[in-house]
VEXLO-127203 format. One record per residue (C-alpha): residue in three letters; x, y, z. Coordinates in steps of 0.1 Angstrom, whole numbers, plus 5000, padded with zeros to 4 digits. Layout:
N
ALAXYZ
...
This chain:
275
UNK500050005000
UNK501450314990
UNK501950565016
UNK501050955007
UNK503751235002
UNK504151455032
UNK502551745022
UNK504952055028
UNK504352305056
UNK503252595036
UNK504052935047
UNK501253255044
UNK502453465017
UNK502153785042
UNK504753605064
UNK508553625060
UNK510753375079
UNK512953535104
UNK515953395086
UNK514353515050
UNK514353905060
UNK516054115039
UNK519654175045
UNK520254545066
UNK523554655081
UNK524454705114
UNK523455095116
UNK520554985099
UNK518954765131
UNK520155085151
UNK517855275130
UNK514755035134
UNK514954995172
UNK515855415179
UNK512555405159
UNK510955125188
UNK511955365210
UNK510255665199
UNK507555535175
UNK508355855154
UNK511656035141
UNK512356315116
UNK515456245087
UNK517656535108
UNK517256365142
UNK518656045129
UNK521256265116
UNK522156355152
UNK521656055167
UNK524055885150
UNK526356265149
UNK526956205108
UNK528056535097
UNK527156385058
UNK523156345057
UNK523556175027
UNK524255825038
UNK522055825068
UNK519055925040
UNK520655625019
UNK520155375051
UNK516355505058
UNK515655495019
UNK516555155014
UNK515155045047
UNK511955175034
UNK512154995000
UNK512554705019
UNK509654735039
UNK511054745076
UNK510155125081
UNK507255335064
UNK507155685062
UNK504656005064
UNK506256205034
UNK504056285008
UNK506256444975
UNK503456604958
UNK502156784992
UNK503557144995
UNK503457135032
UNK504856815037
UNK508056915012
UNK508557215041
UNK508956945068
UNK511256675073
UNK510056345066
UNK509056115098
UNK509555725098
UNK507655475121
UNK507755085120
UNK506854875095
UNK505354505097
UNK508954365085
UNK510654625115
UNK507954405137
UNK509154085127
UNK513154175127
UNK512054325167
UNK509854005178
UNK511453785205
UNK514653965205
UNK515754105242
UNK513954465255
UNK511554435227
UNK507954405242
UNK505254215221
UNK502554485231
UNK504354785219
UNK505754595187
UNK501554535178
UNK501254925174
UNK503254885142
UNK500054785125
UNK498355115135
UNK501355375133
UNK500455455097
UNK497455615105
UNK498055795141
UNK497456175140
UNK499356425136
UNK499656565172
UNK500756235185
UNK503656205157
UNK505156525168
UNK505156435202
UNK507156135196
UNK509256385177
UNK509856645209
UNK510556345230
UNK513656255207
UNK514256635206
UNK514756645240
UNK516856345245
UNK519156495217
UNK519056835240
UNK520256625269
UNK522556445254
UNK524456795243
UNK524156945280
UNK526456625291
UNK529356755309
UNK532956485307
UNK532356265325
UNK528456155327
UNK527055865313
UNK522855975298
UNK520555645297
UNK517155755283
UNK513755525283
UNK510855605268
UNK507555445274
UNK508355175250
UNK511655075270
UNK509255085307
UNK506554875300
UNK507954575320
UNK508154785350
UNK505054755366
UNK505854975398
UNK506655295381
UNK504155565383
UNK500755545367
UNK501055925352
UNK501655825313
UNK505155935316
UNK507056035282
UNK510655955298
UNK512755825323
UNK516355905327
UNK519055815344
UNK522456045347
UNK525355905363
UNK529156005370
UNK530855755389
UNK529055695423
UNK526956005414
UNK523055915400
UNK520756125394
UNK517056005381
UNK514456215367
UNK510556195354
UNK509856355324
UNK506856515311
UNK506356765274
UNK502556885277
UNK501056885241
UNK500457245230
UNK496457125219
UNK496356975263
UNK493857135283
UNK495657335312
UNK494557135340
UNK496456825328
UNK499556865350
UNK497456895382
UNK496356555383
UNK499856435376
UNK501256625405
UNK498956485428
UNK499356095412
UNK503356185421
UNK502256275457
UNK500155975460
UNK503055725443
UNK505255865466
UNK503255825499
UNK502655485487
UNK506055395489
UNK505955205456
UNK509355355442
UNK511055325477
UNK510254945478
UNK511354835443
UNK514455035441
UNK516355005473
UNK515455305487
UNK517055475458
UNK516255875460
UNK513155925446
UNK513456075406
UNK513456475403
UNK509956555381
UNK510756785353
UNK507356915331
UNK507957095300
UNK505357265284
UNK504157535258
UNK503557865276
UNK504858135298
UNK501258135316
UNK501157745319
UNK504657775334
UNK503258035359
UNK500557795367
UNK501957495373
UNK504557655394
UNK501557845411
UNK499557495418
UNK502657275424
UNK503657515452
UNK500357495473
UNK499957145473
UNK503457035477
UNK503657245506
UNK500257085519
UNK502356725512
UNK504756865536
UNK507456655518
UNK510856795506
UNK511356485493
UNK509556545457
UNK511156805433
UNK509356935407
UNK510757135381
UNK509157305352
UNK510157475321
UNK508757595282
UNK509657455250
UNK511057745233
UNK513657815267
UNK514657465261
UNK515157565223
UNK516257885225
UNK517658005260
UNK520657995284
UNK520957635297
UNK522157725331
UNK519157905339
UNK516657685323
UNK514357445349
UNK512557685378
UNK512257495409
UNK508457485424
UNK509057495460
């Protein structure tokens, strides 16, 4: 009796095997998981990040990323208004697949790849001013200090960090000297009352002991909020005053600062204190 032929395990033609991806080089996967990191980044902040003083070849690596599918894109050629901008690149489906089951690489921020495409505008841009500002902190470094940066996409196995939708978390350190910070940038379209509820979360996290507990006792992060106004500023710093002195802690330090001082103004007198 004749036995039947094995039938071959057929593969979905929207599927490509890990070891089938299309070959990238090395500052290629840089590109795709600085991408992970901040879901969205302009052509001139890659530029930066990887401190090429010749755009040309970084635009070469992105280009051919794209034509192989890793990374898409939000240029549009014939759009006026989009030829005035720099163009920003989020993860593809392929990026997905390269990312998947590698280490630091969660499965629940690498399934927003199949909705980056069509996120709005005000939420792209914030992904930008977060990169902005870890390129700004990078440049403040003085000899010496090391800069680790993590976004939401970096935190999400950390269940006992704060439950205040954090953009960053960072860490700088010179030899025995850490110093760990919060991070906020307020959207220009958020209603003004948004950073009171996050001050009193932080009071709340705090009391609860949460950080304390899970980081031996390590001192608790300075808070820095950036956001779009002079009068916001003037709020916050207003608000924040009152009810940390109602806290009666000394222990939480909030600082607070605009966009454009960040952009445009001395950086030794940039970040007021609200105490």
């Amino acid at each position: 009796m004749k036995q039947r032929p094995k039938k071959q395990k057929q593969t979905s033609p929207h599927i490509t095997p890990q070891n089938k991806l299309p070959k990238i080089t090395t500052s290629q996967k840089l590109i795709i998981k600085e991408i992970y990191k901040y879901r969205f980044i302009h052509t001139y902040q890659f530029q930066k990040l990887f401190n090429h003083k010749d755009p040309t070849m970084v635009k070469e690596w992105l280009k051919d990323l794209k034509d192989k599918k890793y990374i898409g894109t939000d240029y549009k050629r014939k759009d006026v208004e989009q030829n005035r901008i720099p163009a920003k690149y989020y993860l593809a489906p392929l990026g997905r697949k390269f990312l998947k089951g590698q280490k630091g690489f969660d499965i629940d921020v690498l399934e927003k790849v199949y909705k980056e495409k069509g996120r709005k505008a005000v939420f792209k841009n914030h992904c930008v001013e977060i990169a902005d500002m870890f390129l700004f902190l990078r440049s403040q470094k003085k000899p010496g200090e090391e800069l680790k940066f993590y976004t939401q996409s970096n935190l999400t196995k950390y269940e006992y960090f704060p439950d205040t939708e954090l953009d960053a978390y960072f860490v700088i350190q010179k030899k025995d000297k850490i110093r760990r910070f919060f991070l906020h940038i307020f959207k220009d379209s958020d209603p003004t009352w948004l950073p009171r509820p996050k001050i009193k979360k932080y009071i709340k996290y705090f009391d609860e002991n949460s950080w304390a507990e899970n980081t031996n006792n390590s001192p608790f992060p300075v808070i820095l909020f950036v956001v779009p106004t002079d009068n916001l500023k003037y709020h916050i710093f207003k608000y924040g005053q009152a009810v940390l002195q109602k806290a009666l802690t000394a222990d939480i330090q909030l600082f607070v600062e605009t966009k454009e001082a960040i952009k445009t103004g001395d950086p030794k007198k940039l970040w007021q204190p609200v105490k």
